[in-house]
VEXTIDO-920074 format. One record per residue (C-alpha): z, y negated, x; residue number from 0. Coordinates in nm, 3 decimals, m for minus. Each point is the difference from the previous one (the first is absolute). Layout:
BEGIN
SITE         Z         Y         X   num
SITE         Z         Y         X   NUM
...
***
This chain:
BEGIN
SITE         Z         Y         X   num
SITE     6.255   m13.248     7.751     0
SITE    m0.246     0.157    m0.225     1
SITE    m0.246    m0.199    m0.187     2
SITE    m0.166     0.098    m0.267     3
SITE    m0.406     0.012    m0.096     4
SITE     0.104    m0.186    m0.321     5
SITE     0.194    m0.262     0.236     6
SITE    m0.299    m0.054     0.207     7
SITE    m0.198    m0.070    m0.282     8
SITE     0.220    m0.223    m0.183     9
SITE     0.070    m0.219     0.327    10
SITE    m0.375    m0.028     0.090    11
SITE    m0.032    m0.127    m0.383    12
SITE     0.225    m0.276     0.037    13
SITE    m0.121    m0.082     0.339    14
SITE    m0.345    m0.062    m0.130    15
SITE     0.074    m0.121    m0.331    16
SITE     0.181    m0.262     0.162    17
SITE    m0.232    m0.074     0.259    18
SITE    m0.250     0.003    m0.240    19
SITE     0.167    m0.272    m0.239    20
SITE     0.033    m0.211     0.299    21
SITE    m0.352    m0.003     0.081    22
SITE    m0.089    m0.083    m0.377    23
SITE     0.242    m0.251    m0.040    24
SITE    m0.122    m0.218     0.314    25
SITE    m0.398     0.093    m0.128    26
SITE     0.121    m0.193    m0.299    27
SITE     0.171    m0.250     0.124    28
SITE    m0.310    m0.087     0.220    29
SITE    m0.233     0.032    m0.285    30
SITE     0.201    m0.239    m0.195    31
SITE     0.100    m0.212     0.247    32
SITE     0.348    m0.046    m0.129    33
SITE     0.301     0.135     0.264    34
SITE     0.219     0.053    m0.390    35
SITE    m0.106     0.209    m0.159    36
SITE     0.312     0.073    m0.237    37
SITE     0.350    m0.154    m0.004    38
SITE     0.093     0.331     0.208    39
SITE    m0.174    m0.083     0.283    40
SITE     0.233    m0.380     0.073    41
SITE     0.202    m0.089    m0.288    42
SITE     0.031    m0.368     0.139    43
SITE    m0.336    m0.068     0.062    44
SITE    m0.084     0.155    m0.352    45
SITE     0.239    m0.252    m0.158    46
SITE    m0.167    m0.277     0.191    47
SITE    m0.338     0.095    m0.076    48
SITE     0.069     0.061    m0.379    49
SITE     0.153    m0.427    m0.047    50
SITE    m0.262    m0.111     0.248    51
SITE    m0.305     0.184    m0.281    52
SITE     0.215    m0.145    m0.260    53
SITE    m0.063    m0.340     0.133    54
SITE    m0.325     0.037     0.082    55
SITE    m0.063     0.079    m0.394    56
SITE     0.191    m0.289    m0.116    57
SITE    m0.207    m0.211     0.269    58
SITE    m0.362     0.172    m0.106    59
SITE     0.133    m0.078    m0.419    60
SITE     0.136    m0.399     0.146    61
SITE    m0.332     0.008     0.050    62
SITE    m0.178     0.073    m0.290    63
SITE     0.239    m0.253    m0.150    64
SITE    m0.143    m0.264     0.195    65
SITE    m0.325     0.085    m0.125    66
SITE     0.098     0.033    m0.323    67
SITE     0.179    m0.376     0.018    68
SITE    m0.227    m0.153     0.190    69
SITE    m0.268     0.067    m0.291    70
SITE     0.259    m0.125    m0.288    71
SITE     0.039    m0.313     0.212    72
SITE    m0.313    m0.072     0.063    73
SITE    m0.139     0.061    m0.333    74
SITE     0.341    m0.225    m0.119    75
SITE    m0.153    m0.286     0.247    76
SITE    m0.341     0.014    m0.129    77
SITE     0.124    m0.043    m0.368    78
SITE     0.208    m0.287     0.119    79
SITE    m0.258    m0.160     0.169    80
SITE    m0.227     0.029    m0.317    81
SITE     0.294    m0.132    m0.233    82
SITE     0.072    m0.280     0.265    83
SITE    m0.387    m0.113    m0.008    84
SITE    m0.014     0.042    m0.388    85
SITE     0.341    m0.211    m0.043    86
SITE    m0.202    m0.300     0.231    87
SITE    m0.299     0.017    m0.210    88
SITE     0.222    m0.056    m0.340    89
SITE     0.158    m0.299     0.179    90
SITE    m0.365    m0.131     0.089    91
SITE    m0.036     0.049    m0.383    92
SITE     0.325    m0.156    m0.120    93
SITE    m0.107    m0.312     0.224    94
SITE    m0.307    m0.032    m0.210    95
SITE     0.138     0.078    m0.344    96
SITE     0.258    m0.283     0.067    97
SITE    m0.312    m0.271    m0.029    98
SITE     0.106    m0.018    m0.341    99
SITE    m0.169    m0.342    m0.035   100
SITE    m0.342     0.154     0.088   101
SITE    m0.030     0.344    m0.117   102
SITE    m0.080     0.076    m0.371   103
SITE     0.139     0.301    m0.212   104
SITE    m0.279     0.215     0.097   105
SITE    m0.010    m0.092     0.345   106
SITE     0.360     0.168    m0.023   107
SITE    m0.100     0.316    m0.240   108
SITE    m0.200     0.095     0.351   109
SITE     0.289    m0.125     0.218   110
SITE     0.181     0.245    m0.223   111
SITE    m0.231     0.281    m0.006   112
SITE    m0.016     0.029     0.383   113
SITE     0.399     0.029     0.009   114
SITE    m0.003     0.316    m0.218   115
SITE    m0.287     0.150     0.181   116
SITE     0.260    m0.091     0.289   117
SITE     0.292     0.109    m0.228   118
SITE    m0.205     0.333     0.027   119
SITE    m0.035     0.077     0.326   120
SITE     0.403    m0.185     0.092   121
SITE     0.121     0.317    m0.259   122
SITE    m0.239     0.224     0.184   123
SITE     0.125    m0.061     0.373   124
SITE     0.358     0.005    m0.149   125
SITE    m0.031     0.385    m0.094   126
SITE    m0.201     0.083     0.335   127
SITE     0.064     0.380     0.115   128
SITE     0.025     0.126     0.317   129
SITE    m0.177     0.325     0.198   130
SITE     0.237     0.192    m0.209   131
SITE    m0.052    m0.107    m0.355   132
SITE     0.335    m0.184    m0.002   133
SITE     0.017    m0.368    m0.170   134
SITE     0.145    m0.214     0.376   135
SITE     0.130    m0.274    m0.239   136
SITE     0.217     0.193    m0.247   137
SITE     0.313     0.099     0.242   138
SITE     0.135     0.313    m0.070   139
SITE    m0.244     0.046    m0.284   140
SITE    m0.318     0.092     0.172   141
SITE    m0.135     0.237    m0.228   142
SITE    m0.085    m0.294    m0.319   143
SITE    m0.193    m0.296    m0.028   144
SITE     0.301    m0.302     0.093   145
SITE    m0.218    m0.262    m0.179   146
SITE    m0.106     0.041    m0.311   147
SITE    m0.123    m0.332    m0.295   148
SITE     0.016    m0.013    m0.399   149
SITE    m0.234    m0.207    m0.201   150
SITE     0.206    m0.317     0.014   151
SITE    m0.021    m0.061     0.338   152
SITE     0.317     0.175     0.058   153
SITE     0.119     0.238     0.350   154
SITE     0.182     0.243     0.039   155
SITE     0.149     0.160     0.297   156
SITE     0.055     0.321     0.019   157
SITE     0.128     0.126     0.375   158
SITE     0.387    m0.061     0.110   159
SITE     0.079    m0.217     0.298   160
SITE     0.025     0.284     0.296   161
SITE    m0.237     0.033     0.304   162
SITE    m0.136     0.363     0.082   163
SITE     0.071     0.064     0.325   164
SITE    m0.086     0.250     0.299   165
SITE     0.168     0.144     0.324   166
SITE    m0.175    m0.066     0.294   167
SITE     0.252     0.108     0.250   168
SITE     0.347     0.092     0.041   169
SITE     0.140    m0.315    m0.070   170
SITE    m0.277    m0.201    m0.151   171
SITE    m0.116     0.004    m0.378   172
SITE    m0.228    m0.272    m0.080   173
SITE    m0.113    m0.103    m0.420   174
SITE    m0.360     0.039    m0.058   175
SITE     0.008    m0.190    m0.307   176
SITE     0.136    m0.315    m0.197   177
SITE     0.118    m0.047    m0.390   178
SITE    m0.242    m0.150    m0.183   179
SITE     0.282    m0.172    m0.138   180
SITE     0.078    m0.154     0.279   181
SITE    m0.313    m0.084     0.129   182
SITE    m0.127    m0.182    m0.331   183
SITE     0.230    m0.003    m0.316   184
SITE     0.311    m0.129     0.154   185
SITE    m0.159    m0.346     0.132   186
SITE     0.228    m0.280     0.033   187
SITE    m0.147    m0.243    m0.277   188
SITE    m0.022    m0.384     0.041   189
SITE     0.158    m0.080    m0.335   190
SITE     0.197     0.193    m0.226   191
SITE    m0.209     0.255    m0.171   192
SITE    m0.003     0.322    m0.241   193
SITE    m0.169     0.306    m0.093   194
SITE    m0.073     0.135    m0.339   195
SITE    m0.013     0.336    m0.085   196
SITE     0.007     0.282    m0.303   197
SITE     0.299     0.223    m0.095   198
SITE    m0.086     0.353     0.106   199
SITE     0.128     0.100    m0.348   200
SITE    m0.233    m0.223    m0.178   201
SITE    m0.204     0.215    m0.273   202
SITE    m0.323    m0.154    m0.097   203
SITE    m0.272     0.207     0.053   204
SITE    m0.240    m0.149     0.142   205
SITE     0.262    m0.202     0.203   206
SITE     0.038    m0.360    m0.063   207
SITE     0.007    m0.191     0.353   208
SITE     0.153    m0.323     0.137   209
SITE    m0.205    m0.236     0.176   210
SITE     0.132    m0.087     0.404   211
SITE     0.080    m0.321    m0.159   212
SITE     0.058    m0.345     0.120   213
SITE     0.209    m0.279     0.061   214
SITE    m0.071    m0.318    m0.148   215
SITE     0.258    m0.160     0.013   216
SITE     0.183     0.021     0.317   217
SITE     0.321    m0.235    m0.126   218
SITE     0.075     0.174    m0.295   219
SITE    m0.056     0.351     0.191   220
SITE     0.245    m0.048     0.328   221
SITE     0.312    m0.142    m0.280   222
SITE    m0.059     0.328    m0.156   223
SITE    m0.048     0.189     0.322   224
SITE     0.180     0.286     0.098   225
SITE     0.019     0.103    m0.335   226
SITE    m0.220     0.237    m0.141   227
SITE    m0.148     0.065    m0.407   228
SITE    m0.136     0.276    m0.225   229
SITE    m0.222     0.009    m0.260   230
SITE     0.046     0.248    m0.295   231
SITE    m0.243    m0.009    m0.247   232
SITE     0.188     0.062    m0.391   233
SITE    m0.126     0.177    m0.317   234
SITE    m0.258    m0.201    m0.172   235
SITE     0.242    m0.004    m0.297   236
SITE     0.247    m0.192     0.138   237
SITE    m0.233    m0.309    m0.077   238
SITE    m0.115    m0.093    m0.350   239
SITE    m0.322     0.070    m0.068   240
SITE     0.076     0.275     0.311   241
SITE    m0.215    m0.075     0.342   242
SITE     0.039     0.116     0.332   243
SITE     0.287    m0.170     0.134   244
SITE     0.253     0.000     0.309   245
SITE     0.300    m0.117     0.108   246
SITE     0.092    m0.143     0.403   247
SITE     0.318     0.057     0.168   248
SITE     0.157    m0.104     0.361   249
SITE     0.209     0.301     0.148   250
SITE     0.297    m0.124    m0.055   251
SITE    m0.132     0.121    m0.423   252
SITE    m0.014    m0.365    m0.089   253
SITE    m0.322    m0.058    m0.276   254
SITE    m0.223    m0.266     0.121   255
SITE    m0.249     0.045    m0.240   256
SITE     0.052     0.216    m0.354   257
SITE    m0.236     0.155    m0.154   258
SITE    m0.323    m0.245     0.072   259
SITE    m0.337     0.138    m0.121   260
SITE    m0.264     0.149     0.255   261
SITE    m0.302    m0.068     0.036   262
SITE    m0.197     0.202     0.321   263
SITE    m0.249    m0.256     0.026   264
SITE     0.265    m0.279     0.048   265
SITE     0.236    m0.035     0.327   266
SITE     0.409     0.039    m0.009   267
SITE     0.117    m0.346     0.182   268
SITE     0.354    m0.003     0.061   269
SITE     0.249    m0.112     0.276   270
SITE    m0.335    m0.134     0.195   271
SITE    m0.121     0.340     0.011   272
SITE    m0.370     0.067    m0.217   273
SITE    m0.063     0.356     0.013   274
SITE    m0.209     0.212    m0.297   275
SITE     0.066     0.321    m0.172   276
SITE    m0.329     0.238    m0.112   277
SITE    m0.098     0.290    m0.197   278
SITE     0.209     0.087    m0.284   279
SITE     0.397     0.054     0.092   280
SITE     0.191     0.255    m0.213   281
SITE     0.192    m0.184    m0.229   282
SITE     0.316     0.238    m0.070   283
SITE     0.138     0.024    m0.339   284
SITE     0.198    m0.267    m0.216   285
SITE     0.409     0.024    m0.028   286
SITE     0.066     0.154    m0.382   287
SITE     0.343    m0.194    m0.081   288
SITE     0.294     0.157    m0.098   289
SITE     0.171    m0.022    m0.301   290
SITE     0.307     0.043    m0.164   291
SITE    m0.044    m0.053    m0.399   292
SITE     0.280    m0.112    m0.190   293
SITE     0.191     0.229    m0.259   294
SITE     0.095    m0.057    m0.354   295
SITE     0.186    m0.317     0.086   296
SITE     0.357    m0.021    m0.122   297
SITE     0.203    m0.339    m0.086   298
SITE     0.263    m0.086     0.235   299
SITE     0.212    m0.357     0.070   300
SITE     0.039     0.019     0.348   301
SITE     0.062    m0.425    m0.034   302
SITE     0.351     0.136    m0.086   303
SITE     0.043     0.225     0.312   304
SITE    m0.321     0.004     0.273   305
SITE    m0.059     0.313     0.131   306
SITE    m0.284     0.065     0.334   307
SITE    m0.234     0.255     0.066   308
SITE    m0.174     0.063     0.331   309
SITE    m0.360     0.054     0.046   310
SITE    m0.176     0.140     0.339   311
SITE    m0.366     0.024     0.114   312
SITE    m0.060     0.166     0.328   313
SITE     0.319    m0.060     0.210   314
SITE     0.078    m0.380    m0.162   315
SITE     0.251     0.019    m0.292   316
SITE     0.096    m0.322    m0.193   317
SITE     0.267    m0.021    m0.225   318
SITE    m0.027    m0.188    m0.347   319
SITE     0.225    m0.117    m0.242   320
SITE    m0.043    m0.006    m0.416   321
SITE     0.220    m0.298    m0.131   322
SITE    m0.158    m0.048    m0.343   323
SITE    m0.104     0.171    m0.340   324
SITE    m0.241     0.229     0.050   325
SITE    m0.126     0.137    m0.403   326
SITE    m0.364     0.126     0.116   327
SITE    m0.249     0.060     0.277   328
SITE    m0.097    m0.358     0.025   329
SITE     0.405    m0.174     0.118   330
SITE     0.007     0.299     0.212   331
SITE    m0.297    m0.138     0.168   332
SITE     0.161    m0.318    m0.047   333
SITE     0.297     0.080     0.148   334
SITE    m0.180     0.191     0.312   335
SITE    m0.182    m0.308     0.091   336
SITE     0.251    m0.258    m0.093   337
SITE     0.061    m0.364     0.229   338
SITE     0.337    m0.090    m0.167   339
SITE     0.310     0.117    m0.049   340
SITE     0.109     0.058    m0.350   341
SITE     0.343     0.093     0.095   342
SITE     0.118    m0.273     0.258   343
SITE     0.065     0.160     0.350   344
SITE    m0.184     0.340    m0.106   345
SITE    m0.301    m0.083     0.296   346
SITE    m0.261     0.133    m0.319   347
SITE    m0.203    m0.284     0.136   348
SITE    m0.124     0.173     0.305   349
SITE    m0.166     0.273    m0.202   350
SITE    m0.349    m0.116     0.029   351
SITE     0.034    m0.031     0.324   352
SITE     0.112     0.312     0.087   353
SITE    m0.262     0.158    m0.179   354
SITE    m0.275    m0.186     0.177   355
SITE     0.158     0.147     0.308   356
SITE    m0.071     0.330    m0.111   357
SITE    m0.336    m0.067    m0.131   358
SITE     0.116     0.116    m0.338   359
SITE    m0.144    m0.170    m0.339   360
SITE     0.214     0.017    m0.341   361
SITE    m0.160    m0.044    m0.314   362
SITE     0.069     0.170    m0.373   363
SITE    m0.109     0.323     0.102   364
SITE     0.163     0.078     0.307   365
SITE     0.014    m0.042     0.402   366
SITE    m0.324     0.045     0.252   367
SITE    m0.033    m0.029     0.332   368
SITE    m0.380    m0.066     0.105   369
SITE    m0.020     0.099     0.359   370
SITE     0.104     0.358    m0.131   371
SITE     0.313     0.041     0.108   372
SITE     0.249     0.233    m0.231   373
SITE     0.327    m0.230    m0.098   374
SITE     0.311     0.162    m0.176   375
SITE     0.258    m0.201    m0.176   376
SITE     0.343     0.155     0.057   377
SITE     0.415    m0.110     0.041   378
SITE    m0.028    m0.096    m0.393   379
SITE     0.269     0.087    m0.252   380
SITE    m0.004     0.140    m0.343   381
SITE    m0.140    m0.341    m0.133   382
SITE    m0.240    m0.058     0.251   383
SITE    m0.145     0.342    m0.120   384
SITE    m0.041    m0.106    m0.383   385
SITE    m0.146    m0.300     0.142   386
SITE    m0.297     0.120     0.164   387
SITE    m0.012     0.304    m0.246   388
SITE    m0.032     0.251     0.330   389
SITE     0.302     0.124     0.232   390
SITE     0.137    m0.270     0.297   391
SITE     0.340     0.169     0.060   392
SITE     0.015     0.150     0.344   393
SITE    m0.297     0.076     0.160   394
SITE    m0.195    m0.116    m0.355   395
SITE    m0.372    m0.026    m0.014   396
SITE    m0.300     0.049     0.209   397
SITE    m0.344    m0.075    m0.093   398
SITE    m0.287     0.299     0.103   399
SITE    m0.294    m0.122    m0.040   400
SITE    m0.060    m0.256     0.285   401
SITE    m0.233     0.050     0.304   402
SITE    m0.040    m0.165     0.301   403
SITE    m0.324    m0.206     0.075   404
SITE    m0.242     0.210     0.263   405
SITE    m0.110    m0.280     0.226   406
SITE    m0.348    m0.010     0.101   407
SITE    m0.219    m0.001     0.318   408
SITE     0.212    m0.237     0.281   409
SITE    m0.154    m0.195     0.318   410
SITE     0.203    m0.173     0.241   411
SITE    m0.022    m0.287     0.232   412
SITE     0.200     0.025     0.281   413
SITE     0.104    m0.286     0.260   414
SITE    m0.092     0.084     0.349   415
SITE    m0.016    m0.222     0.333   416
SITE    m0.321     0.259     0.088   417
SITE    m0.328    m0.015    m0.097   418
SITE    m0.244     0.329     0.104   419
SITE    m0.277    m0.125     0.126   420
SITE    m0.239     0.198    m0.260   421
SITE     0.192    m0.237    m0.236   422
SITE    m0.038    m0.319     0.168   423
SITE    m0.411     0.050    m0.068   424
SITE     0.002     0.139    m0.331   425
SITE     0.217    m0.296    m0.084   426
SITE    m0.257    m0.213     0.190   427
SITE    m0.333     0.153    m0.117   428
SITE     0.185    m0.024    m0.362   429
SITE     0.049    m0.377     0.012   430
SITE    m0.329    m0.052     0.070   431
SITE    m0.125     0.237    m0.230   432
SITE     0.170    m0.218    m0.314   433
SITE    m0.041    m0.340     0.135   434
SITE    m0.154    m0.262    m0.226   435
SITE    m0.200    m0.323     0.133   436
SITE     0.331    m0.227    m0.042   437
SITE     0.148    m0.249     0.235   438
SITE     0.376     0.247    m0.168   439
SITE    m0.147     0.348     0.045   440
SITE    m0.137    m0.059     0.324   441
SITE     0.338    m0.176     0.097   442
SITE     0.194     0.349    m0.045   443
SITE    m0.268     0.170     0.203   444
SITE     0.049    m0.227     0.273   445
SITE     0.361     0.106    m0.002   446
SITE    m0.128     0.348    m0.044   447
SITE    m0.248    m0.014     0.350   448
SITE     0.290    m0.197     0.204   449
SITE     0.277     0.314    m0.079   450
SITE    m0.301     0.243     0.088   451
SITE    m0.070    m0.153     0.290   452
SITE     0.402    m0.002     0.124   453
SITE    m0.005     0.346    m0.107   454
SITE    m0.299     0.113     0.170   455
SITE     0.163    m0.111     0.299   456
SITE     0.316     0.198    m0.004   457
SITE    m0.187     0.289    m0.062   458
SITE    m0.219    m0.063     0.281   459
SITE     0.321    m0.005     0.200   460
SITE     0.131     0.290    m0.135   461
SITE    m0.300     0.188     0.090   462
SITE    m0.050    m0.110     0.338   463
SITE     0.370     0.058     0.124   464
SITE    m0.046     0.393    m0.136   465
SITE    m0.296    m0.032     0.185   466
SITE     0.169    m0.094     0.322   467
SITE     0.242     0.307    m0.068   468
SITE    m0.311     0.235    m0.052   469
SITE    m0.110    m0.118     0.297   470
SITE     0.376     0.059     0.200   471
SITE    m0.033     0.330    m0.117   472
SITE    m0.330     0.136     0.131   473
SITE     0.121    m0.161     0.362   474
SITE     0.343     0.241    m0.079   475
SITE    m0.278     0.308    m0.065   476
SITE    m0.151    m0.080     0.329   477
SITE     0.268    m0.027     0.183   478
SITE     0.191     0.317    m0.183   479
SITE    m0.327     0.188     0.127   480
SITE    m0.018    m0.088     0.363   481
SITE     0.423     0.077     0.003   482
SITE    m0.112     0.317    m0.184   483
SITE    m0.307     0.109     0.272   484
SITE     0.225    m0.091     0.283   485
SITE     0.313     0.218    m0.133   486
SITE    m0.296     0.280    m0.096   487
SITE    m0.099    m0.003     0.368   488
SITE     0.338     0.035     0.170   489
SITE     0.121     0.261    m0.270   490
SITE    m0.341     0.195     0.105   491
SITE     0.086     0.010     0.408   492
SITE     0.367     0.081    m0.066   493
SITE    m0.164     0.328    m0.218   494
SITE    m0.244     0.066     0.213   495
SITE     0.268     0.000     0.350   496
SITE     0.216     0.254    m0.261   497
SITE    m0.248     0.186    m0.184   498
SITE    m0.338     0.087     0.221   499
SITE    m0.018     0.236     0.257   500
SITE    m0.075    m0.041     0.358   501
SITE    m0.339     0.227     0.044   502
SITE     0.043     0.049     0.389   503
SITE     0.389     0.153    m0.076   504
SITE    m0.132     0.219    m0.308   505
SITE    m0.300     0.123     0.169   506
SITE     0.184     0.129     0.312   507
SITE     0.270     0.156    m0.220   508
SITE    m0.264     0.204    m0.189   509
SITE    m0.130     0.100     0.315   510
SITE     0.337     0.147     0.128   511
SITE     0.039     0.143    m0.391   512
SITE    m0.287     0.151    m0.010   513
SITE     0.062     0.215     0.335   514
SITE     0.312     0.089    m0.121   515
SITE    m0.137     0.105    m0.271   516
SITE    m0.218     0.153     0.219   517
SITE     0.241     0.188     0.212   518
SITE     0.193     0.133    m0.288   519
SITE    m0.309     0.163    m0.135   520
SITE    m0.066     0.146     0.285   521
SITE     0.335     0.120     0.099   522
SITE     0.054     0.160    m0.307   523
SITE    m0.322     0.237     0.042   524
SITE     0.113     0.095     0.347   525
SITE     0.362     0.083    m0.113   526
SITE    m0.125     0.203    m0.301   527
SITE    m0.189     0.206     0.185   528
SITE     0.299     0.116     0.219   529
SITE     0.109     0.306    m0.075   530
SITE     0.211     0.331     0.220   531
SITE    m0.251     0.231    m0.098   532
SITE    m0.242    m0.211     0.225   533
SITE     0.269     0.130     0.341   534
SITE     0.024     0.378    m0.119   535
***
């Protein structure tokens, strides 16, 4: 067989480039350390080692999360331990306030002062953020203020009722915060209770505002109870001489109080409940009635043959009959608002009343309705139409020209078995802020400082069980962590028996590599160099 020079080169080239490979391969793998250096080299142990680094991420960011909890919680117990500590010290001062027999109304105006100051710093630990700028007591709403207070001695909450929370291992999530609303608006009260607030649509600008209000009255307050009221305040025109005014419904729409004049400096007592309304509420505009004039009137005897027409405001109709002469404007009017019967059987006696059911007036010039409301008078006949001098046949007459009161500013009072405890001391430092030096007003704050007092207590409770949960919670983040070192540790010697390289192995095979390498080399100069010219 004849082999080429080109043959002899190309073999020695893959000889040595493969040795060569060989020997850099196992210099790498002992500089590294690793025995895998790609998913070539074992395709099993490649898959193993590529979940077991996945795990050990997850495990290294479990951790992180730990830290990361473990800071929310903490700073979460420290505010709770302040709020906890600031709730006694209001008790210690409800005690005192209730020595209504001793203390004067000044003594109280410092009583009182020291419960906003207290008010203050309650409102403060309320929207406490954590290491990451995030409110812990607005749920899922961490990036705004949960708390915030209007001039009346109103609060509002603005977080929702979730609980951020954060993985701390495979199977564990734990929250890292609480709802405000939990935590101190929704308080079981001792006694039936409310809160008072303004309609988000209300216009005045500046805003009017609603006091927290009070209940004097406990009696008159629980036979009301559940039910709740609204106060709209009515164009000053709809009293004579016109004055700011409103009316008070329950909400079931019933009116408990119609159009009574306001005075800011004077309380709203009603149902039990004493509450005040400030600033200056929009008013809305005043109903402009609608009308319907009457025509030329014409004479007709309908005494010899009644005849009905029917007339509708909104979606009530009424139907009314004409059983007399009518010769002019005023028996047409007549006749609209009669209480007898001229023809016997004819029911013309109901008239009135049917137009008081409509809220429609009849005099000589024609028909109104005040509220604004448009009314149409229709289902008449050919008489009916000379009567009222305009057309009733069919669908008749409308009026045009009536418009719809715009109601003012509203504030409600709703029913609640919760009292917040912000609420529970603005109602208490509020009391003693108006009480007078008599044996009656000193009475209702005695009733005042024994429902604090209850209430300070269930919120007291409240906080402390959410601070036996915090607590729960940081033991779950210690225990999560020593789970998550243990499972880091065994995950490390299971990648470490697949992964690293035995040194002793490696270093012996580059040994045997390299004088292969070796041996190729030099087998490759001696065989080039062979040649028949060398035996001639």
């Amino acid at each position: 067989m004849r082999v080429s020079t080109s043959q002899i080169y190309n073999i020695a080239d893959v000889g040595m480039r493969n040795a060569q490979s060989a020997v850099n391969k196992t210099s790498e793998q002992i500089s590294t350390g690793k025995r895998v250096l790609s998913p070539a080299d074992d395709p099993v142990a490649a898959t193993s080692i590529l979940r077991l680094n996945q795990e050990l991420g997850r495990l290294e960011q479990y951790d992180k999360n730990i830290n990361a909890a473990e800071n929310a919680l903490e700073q979460e117990e420290v505010a709770l331990d302040s709020i906890v500590n600031l709730v006694q010290r209001m008790k210690e001062l409800g005690v005192r306030a209730g020595n209504t027999g001793v203390l004067t109304p000044e003594d109280y105006q410092s009583i009182a002062a020291e419960v906003d100051t207290r008010i203050e710093e309650l409102m403060n630990l309320q929207n406490t953020r954590n290491s990451s700028g995030q409110y812990i007591f607005a749920g899922h709403q961490g990036d705004k203020a949960p708390f915030s207070a209007d001039g009346g001695g109103n609060f509002s909450y603005h977080g929702d009722e979730g609980q951020m929370r954060i993985q701390v291992s495979n199977s564990v999530n734990v929250p890292v915060g609480d709802s405000g609303k939990r935590l101190f608006v929704d308080i079981p009260s001792g006694h039936n209770t409310f809160n008072t607030r303004a309609s988000s649509a209300n216009q005045a600008n500046p805003p009017a505002e609603i006091s927290v209000g009070e209940i004097v009255d406990q009696e008159a307050y629980d036979e009301f109870y559940p039910g709740d009221m609204k106060i709209t305040f009515n164009a000053p025109e709809t009293l004579t001489p016109p004055r700011a005014n409103y009316t008070i419904t329950d909400d079931k729409g019933r009116v408990l109080v119609a159009n009574e004049p306001h005075d800011q400096s004077d309380p709203i007592e009603i149902n039990g409940v004493r509450f005040q309304v400030t600033g200056q509420p929009y008013a809305g505009e005043a109903a402009t009635p609608a009308t319907l004039d009457f025509g030329a009137v014409g004479a007709v005897d309908f005494s010899t043959s009644p005849e009905t027409v029917t007339l509708t405001v909104g979606t009530r109709s009424e139907t009314l009959l004409l059983d007399r002469p009518v010769n002019n404007a005023a028996d047409l009017a007549a006749a609209l608002n009669s209480t007898t019967e001229t023809v016997g059987g004819s029911g013309a006696d109901r008239n009135a009343d049917k137009l008081a059911n409509l809220g429609i007036t009849a005099d000589g010039t024609g028909l109104s309705v005040t509220n604004g409301q448009n009314l149409t008078v229709r289902n008449g006949t050919a008489n009916t139409d000379t009567a009222f001098g305009f057309a009733t046949q069919n669908e008749g007459s409308t009026s045009t020209d009536g418009e719809l009161a715009e109601p003012g500013d509203s504030f409600h009072i709703e029913s609640s078995n919760k009292q917040g405890l912000l609420t529970t001391l603005s109602r208490l430092s509020e009391a003693m802020r108006n009480v007078e030096a008599n044996p009656e007003s000193k009475a209702e704050l005695g009733d005042v400082v024994a429902k604090t007092l209850t209430n300070l207590d269930n919120a007291l409770t409240n906080v402390i069980s959410v601070q036996g949960e915090v607590g729960a919670r940081l033991n779950t983040l210690e225990t999560s962590r020593d789970l998550n070192a243990d499972t880091k540790l065994y995950s490390e010697e299971v990648l470490s028996d697949i992964e690293n390289l035995d040194y002793a192995e490696a270093s012996t095979r580059l040994q045997m590599q390299s004088m292969v390498l070796s041996a190729a080399q030099q087998s490759f100069v001696k065989v080039s160099g062979l040649s028949l010219f060398n035996y001639l």
